[in-house]
C-alpha positions in Angstrom: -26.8 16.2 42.6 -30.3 16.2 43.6 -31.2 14.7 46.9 -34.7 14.8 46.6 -36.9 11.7 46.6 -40.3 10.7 45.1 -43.1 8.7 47.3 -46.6 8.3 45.7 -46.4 11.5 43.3 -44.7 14.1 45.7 -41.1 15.7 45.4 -39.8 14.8 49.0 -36.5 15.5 51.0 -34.4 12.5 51.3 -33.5 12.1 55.2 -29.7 11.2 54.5 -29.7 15.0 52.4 -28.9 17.3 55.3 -31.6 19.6 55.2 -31.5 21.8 58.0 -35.2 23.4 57.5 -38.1 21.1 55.9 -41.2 23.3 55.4 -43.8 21.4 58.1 -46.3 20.9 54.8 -43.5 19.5 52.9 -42.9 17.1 55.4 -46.4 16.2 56.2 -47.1 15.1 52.6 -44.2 13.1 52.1 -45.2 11.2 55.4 -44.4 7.3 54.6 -46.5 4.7 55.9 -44.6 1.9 58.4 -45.3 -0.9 55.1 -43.6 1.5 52.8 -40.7 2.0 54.9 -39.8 -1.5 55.2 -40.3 -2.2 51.5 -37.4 0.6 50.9 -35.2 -0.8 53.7 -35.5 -4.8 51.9 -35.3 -3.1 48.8 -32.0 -1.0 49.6 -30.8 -4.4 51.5 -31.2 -6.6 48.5 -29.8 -3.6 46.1 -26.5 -3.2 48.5 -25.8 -6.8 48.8 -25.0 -7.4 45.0 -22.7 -4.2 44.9 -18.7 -4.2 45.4 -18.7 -1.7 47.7 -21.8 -1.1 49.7 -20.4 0.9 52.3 -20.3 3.9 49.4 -23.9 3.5 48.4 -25.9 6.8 48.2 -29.7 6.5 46.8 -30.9 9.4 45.1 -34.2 8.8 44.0 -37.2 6.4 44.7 -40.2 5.9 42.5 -43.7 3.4 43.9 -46.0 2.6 41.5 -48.2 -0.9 41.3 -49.5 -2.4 38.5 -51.6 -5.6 38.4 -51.6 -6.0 42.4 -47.5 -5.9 42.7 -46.4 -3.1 44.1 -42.7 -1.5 42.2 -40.1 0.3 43.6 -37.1 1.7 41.6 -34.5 3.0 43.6 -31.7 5.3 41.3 -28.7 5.3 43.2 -24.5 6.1 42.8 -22.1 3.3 44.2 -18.3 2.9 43.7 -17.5 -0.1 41.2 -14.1 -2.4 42.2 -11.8 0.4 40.8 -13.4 3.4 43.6 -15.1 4.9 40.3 -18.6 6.3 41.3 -21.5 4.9 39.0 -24.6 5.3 38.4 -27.7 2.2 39.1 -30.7 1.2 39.4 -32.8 -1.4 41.1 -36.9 -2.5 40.5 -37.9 -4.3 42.8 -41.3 -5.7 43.1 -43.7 -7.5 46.2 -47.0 -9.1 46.2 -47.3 -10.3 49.5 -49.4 -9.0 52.8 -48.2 -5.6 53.6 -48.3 -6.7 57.1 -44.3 -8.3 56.5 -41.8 -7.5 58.4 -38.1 -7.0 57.0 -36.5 -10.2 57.5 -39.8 -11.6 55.3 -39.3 -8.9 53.3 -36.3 -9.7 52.2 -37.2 -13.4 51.4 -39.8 -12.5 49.3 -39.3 -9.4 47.4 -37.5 -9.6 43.6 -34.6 -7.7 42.6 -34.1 -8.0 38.8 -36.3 -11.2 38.7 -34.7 -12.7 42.0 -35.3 -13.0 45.0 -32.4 -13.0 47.3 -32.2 -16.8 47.7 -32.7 -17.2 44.2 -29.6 -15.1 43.2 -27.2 -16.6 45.8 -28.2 -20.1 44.3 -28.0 -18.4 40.9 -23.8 -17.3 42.0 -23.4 -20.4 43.4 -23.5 -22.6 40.3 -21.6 -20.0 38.5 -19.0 -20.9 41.3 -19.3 -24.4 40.4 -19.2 -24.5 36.9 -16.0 -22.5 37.0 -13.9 -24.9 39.3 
């Protein structure tokens, strides 16, 4: 499986892979800025809060691209389902705000699927409801 990951155009190593020797020019072109970074982390957060069993999630692929001024990220990733069965996902998620945010307002605002996270906890809730 590959554990490579793609920021802004360039085939990068993903830090979780194990490499034990990154090529320094490698490494220096995959540089992330401290914005970017945090829009992964919310993303991954948001992403690992709907799954069964977060604890087994493994990302193996990231694609940014904006369009419009909203700025896209698709994380591929393989997560157990309720049965321990490893499966294959995917998440967009997408941010217009100042890239001056910090994680905790990251996660407020960006959309996973259409939602943000407050959005789909509301959304689960009155699926609770309606069932009882």
């Amino acid at each position: 499986m590959s554990t490579l990951t793609r920021f802004k155009g360039e085939i990068c190593p993903n830090e979780d892979a194990g490499f034990d020797v990154v090529r320094p020019a490698l490494l220096a072109a995959c540089s992330r800025n401290s914005f970017d970074t945090k829009y992964t982390e919310a993303c991954e957060q948001l992403i690992k809060n709907r799954l069964k069993a977060p604890s087994g999630y493994n990302r193996f692929q990231i694609v940014d691209w904006t369009e419009e001024g909203k700025m896209f990220k698709g994380i591929s990733y393989d997560a157990p389902n309720t049965y321990g069965t490893m499966i294959r996902g995917a998440g967009i998620c997408e941010y217009d705000g100042p890239t001056t945010a910090d994680v905790s307002t990251l996660l407020m605002r960006v959309r996973l699927g259409g939602e943000t996270e407050v959005e789909w906890y509301m959304k689960l809730k009155r699926e609770a409801e309606r069932s009882n």
